[in-house]
HTML snippet that shows the backbone in 3Dmol.js (N, CA, C, O; Angstrom):
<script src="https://3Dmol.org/build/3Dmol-min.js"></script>
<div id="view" style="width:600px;height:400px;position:relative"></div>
<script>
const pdb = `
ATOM      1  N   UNK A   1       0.840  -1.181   0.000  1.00  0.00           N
ATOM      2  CA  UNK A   1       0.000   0.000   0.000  1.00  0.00           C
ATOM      3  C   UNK A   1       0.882   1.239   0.000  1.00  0.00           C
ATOM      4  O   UNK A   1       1.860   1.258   0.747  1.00  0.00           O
ATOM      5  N   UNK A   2       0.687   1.967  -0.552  1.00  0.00           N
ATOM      6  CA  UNK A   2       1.335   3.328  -0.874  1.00  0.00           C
ATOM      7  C   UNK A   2       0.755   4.219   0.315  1.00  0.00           C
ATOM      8  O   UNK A   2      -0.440   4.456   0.495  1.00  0.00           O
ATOM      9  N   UNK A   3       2.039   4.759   1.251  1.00  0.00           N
ATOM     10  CA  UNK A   3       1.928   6.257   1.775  1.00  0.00           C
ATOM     11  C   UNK A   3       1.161   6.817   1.922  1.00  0.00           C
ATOM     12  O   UNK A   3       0.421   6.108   1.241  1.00  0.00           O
ATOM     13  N   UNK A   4       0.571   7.534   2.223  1.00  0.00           N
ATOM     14  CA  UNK A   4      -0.452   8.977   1.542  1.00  0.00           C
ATOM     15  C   UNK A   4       0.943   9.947   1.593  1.00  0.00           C
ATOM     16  O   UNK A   4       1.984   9.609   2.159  1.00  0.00           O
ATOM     17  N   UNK A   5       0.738  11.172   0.906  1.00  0.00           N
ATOM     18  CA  UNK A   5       1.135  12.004   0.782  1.00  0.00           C
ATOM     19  C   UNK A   5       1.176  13.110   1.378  1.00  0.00           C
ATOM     20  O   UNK A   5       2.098  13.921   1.465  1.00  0.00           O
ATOM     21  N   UNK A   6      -0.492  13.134   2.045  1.00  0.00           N
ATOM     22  CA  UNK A   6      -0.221  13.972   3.018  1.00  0.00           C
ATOM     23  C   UNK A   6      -0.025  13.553   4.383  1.00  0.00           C
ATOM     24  O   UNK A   6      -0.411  12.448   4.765  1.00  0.00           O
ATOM     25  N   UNK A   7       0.513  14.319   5.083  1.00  0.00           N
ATOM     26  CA  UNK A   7       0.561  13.647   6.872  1.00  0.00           C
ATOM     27  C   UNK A   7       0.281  14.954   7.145  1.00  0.00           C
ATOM     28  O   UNK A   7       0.736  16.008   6.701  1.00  0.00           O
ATOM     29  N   UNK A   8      -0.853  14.596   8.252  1.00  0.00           N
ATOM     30  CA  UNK A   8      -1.021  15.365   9.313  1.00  0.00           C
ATOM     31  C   UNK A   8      -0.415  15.182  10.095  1.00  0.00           C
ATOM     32  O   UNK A   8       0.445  14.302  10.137  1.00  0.00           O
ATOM     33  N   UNK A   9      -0.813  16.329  11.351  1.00  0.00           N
ATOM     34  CA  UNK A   9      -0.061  16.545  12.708  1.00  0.00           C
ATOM     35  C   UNK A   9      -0.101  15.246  13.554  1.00  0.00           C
ATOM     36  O   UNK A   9      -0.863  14.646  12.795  1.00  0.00           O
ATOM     37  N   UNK A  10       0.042  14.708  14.151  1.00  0.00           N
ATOM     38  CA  UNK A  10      -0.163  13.579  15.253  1.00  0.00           C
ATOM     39  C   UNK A  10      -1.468  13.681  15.760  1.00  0.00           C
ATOM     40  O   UNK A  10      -2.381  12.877  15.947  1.00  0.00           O
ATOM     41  N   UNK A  11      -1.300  14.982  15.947  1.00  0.00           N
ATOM     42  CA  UNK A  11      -2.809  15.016  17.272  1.00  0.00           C
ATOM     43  C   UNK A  11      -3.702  15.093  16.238  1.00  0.00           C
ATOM     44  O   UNK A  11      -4.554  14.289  16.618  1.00  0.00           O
ATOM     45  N   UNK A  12      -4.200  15.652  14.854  1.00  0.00           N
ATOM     46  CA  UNK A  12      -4.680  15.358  14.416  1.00  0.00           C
ATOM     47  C   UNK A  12      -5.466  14.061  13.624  1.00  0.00           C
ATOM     48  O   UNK A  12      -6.669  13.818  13.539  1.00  0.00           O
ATOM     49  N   UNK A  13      -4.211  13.290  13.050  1.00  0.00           N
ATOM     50  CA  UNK A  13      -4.517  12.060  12.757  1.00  0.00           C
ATOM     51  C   UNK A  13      -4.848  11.005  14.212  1.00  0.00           C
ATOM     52  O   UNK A  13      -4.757   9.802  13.966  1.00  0.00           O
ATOM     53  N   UNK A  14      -5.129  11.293  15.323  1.00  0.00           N
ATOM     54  CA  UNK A  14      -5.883  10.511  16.085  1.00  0.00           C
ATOM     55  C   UNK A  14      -6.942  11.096  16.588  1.00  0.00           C
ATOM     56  O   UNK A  14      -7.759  10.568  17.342  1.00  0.00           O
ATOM     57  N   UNK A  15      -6.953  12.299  16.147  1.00  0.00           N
ATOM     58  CA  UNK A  15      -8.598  12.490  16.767  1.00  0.00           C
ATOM     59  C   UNK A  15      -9.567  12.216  15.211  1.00  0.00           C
ATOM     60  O   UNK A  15     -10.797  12.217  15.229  1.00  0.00           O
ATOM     61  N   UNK A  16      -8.711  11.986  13.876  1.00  0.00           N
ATOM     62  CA  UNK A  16      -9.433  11.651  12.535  1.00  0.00           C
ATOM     63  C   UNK A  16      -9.713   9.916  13.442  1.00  0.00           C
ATOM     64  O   UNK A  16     -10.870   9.643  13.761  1.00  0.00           O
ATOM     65  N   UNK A  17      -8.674   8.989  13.739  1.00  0.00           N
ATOM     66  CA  UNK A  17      -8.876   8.035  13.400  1.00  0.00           C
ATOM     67  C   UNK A  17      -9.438   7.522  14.890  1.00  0.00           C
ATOM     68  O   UNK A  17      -9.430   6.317  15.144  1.00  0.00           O
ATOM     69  N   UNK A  18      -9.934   8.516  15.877  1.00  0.00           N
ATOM     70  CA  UNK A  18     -11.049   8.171  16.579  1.00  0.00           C
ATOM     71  C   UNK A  18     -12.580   8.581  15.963  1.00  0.00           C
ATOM     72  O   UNK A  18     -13.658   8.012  16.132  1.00  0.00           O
ATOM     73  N   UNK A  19     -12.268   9.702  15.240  1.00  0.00           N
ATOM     74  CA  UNK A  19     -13.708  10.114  14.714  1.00  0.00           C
ATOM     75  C   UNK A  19     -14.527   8.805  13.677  1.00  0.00           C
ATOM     76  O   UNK A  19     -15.636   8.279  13.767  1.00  0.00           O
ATOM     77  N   UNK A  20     -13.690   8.671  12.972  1.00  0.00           N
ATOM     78  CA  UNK A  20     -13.711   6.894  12.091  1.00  0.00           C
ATOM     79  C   UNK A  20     -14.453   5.869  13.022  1.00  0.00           C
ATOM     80  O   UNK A  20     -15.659   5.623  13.028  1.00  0.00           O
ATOM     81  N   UNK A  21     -13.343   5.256  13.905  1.00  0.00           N
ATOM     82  CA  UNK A  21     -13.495   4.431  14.504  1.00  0.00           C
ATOM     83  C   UNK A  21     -15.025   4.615  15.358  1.00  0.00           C
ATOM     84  O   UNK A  21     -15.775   3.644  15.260  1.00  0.00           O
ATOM     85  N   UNK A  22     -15.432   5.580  16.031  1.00  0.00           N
ATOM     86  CA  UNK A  22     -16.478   5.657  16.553  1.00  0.00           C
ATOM     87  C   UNK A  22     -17.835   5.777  15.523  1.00  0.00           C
ATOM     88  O   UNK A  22     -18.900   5.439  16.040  1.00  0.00           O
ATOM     89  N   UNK A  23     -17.875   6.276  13.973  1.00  0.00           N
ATOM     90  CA  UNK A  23     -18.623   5.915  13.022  1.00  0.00           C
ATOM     91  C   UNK A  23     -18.811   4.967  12.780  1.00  0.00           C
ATOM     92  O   UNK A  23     -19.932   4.657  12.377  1.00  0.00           O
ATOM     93  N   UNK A  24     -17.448   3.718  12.952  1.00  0.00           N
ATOM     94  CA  UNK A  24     -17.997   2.262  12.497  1.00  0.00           C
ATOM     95  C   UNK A  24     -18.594   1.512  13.766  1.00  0.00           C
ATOM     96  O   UNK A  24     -19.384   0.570  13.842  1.00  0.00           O
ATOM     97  N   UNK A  25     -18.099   2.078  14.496  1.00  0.00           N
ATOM     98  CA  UNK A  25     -18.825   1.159  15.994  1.00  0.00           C
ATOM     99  C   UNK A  25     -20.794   1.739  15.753  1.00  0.00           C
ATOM    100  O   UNK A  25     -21.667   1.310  16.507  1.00  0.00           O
ATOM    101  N   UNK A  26     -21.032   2.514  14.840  1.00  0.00           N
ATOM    102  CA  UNK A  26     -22.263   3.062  15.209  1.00  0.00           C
ATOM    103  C   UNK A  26     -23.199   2.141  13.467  1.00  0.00           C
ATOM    104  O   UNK A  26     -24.313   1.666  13.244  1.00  0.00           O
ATOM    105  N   UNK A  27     -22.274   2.279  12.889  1.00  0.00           N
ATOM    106  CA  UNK A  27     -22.830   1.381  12.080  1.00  0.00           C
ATOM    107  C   UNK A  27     -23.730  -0.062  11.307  1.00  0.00           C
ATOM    108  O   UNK A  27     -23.543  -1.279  11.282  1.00  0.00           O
ATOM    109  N   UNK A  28     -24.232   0.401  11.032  1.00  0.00           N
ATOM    110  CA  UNK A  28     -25.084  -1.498  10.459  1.00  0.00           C
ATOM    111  C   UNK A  28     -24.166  -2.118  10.453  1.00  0.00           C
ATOM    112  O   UNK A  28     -23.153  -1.458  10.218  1.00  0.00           O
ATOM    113  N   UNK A  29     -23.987  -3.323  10.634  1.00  0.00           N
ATOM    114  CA  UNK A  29     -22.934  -4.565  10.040  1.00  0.00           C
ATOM    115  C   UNK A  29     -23.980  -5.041   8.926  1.00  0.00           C
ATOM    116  O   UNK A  29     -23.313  -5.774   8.196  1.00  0.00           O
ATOM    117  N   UNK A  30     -25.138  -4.995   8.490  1.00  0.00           N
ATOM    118  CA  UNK A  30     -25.956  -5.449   7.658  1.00  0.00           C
ATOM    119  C   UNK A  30     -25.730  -4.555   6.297  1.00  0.00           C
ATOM    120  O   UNK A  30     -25.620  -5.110   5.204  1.00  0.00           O
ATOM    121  N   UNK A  31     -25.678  -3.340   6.426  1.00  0.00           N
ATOM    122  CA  UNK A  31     -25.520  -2.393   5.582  1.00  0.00           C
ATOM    123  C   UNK A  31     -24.015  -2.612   4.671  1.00  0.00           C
ATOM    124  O   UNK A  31     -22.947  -2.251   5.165  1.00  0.00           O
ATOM    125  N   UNK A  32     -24.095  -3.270   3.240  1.00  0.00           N
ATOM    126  CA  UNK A  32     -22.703  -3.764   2.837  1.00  0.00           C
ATOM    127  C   UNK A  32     -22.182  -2.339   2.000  1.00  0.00           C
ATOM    128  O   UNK A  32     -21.024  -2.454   1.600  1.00  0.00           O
ATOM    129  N   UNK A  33     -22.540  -1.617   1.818  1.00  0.00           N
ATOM    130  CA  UNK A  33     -21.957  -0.572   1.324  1.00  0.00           C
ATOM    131  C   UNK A  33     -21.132   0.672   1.995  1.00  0.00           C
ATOM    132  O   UNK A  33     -20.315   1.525   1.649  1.00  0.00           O
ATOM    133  N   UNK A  34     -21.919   0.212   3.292  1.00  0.00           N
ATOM    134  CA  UNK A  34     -21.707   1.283   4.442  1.00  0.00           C
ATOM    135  C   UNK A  34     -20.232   0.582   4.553  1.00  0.00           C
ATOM    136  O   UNK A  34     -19.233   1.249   4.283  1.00  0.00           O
ATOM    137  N   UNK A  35     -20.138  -0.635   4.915  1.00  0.00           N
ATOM    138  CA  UNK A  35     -19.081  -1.328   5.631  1.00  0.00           C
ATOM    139  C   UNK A  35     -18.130  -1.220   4.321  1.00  0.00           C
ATOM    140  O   UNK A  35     -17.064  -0.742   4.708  1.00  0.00           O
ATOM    141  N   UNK A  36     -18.096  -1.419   3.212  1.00  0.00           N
ATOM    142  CA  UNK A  36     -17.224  -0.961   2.245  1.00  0.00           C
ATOM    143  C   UNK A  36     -16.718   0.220   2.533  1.00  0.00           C
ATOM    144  O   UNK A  36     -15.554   0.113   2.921  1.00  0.00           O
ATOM    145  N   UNK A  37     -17.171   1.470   2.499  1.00  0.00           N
ATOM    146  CA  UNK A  37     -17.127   2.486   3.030  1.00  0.00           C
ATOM    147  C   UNK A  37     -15.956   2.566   3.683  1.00  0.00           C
ATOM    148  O   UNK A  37     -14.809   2.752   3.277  1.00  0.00           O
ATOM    149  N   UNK A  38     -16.483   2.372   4.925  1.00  0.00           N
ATOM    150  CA  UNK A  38     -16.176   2.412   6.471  1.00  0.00           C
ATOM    151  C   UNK A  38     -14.411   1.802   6.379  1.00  0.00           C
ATOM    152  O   UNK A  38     -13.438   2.097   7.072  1.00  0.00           O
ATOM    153  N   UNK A  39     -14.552   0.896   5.264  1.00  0.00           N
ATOM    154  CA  UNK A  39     -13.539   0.259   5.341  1.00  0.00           C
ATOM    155  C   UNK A  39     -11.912   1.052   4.547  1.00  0.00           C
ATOM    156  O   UNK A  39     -10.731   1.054   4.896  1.00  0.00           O
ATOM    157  N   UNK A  40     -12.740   1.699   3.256  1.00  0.00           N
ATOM    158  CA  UNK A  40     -11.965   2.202   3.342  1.00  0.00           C
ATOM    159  C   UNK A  40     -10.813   4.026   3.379  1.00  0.00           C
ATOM    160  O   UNK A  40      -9.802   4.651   3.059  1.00  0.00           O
ATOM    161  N   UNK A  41     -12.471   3.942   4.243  1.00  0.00           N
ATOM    162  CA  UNK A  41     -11.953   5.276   5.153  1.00  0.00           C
ATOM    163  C   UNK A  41     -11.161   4.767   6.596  1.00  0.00           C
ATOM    164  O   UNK A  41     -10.779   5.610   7.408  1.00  0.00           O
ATOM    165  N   UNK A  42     -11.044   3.921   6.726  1.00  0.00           N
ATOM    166  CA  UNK A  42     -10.236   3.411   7.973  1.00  0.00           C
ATOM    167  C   UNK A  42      -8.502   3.110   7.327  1.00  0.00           C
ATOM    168  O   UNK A  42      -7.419   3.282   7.885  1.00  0.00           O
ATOM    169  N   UNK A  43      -8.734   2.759   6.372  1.00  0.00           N
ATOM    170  CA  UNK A  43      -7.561   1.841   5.536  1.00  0.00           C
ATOM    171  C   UNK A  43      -6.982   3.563   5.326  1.00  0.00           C
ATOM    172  O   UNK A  43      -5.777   3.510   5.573  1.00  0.00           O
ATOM    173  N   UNK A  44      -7.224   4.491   5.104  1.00  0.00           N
ATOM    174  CA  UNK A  44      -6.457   5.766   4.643  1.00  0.00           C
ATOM    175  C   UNK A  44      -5.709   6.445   5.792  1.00  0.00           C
ATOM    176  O   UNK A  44      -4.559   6.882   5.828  1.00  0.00           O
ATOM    177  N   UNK A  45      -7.113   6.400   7.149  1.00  0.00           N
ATOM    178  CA  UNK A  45      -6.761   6.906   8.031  1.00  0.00           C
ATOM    179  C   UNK A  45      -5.575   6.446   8.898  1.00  0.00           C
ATOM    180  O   UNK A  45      -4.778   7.208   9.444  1.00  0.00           O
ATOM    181  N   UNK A  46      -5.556   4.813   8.968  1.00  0.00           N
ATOM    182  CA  UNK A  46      -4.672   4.000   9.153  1.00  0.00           C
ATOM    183  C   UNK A  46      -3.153   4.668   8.802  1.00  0.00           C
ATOM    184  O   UNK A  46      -2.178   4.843   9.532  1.00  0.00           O
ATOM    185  N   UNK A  47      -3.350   4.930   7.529  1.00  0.00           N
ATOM    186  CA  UNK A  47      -2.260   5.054   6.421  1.00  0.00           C
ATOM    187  C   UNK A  47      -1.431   6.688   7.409  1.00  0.00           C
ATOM    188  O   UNK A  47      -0.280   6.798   7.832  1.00  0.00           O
ATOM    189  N   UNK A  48      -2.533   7.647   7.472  1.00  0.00           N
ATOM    190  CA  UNK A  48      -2.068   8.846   7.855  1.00  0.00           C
ATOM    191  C   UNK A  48      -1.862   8.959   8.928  1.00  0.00           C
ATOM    192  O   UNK A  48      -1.498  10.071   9.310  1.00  0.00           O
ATOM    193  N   UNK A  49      -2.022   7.660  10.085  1.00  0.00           N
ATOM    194  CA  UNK A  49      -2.016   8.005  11.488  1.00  0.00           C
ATOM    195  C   UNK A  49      -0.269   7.369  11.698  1.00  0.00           C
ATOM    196  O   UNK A  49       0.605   7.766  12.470  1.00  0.00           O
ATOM    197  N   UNK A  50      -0.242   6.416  10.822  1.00  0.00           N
ATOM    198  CA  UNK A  50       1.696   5.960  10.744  1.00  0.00           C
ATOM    199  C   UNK A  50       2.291   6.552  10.296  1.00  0.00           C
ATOM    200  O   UNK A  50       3.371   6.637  10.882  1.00  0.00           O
ATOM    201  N   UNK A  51       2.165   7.502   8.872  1.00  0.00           N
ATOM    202  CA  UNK A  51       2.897   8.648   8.217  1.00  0.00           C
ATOM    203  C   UNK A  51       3.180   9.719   9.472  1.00  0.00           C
ATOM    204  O   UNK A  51       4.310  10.194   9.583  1.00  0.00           O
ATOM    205  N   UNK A  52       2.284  10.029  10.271  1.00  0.00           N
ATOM    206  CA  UNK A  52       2.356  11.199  11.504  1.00  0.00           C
ATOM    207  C   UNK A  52       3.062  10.616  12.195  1.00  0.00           C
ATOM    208  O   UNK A  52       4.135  11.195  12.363  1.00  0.00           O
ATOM    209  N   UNK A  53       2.910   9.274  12.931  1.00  0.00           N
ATOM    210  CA  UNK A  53       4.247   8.946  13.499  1.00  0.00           C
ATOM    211  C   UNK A  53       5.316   8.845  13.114  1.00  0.00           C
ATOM    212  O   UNK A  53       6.351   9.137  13.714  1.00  0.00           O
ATOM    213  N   UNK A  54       5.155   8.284  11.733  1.00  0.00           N
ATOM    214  CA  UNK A  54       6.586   8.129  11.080  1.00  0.00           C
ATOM    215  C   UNK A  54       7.458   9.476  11.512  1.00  0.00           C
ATOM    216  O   UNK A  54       8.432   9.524  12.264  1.00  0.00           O
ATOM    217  N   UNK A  55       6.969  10.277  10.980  1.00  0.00           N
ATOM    218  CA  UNK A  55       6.922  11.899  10.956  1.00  0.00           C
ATOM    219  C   UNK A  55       7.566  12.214  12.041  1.00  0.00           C
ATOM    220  O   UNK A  55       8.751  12.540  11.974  1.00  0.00           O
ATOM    221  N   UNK A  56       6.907  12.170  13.202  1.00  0.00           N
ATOM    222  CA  UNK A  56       7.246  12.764  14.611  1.00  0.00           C
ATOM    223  C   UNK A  56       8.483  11.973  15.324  1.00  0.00           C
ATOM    224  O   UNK A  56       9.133  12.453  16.253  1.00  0.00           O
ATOM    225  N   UNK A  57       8.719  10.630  14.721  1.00  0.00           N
ATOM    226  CA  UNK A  57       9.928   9.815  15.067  1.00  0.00           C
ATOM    227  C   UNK A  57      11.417  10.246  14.612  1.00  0.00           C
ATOM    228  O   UNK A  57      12.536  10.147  15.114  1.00  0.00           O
ATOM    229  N   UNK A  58      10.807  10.847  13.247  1.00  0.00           N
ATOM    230  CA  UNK A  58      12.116  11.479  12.605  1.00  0.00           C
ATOM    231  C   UNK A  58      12.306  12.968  12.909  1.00  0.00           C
ATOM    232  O   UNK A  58      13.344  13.531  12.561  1.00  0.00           O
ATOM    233  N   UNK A  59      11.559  13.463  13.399  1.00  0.00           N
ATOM    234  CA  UNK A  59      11.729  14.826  14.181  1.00  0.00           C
ATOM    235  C   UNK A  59      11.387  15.603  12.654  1.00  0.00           C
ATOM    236  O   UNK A  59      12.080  16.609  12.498  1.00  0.00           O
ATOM    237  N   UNK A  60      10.702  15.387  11.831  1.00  0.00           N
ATOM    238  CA  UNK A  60      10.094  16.252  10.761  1.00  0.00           C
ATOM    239  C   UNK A  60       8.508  16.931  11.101  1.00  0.00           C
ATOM    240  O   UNK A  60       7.952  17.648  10.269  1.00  0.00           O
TER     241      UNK A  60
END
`;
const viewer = $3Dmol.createViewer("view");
viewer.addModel(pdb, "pdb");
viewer.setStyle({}, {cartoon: {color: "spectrum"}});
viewer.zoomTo();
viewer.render();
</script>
C-alpha cells in the first residue's frame, strides 16, 4: 500500500482516526456498502495516522 502524501499533525490524525473508529462502531454490520465504506476510510486513516508517526519519530 502506498503512503499517503499527506501527513497530518499527530494530534490530528488521532482524533481523525477516533472520529472513524467511533462511526464504524455506530454502524449497520448489515448495511454492505456502508461497511465498504467504512472500510476504506479506515484503511487511509490507518495510512495517515503511521505517516504522523513516522513523521514525529524522525523529528520532521
Amino acid at each position: 500500500m502506498k503512503l499517503p502524501t499527506f501527513v497530518p499533525s499527530l494530534p490530528a490524525a488521532i482524533a481523525t482516526a477516533r472520529e472513524y473508529l467511533a462511526q464504524a462502531e455506530r454502524a449497520d454490520i448489515h448495511d454492505h456498502g456502508r461497511m465498504i465504506e467504512l472500510h476504506g476510510s479506515l484503511t487511509v486513516c490507518l495510512g495517515q495516522l503511521l505517516a504522523a508517526l513516522d513523521a514525529e519519530g524522525s523529528g520532521q
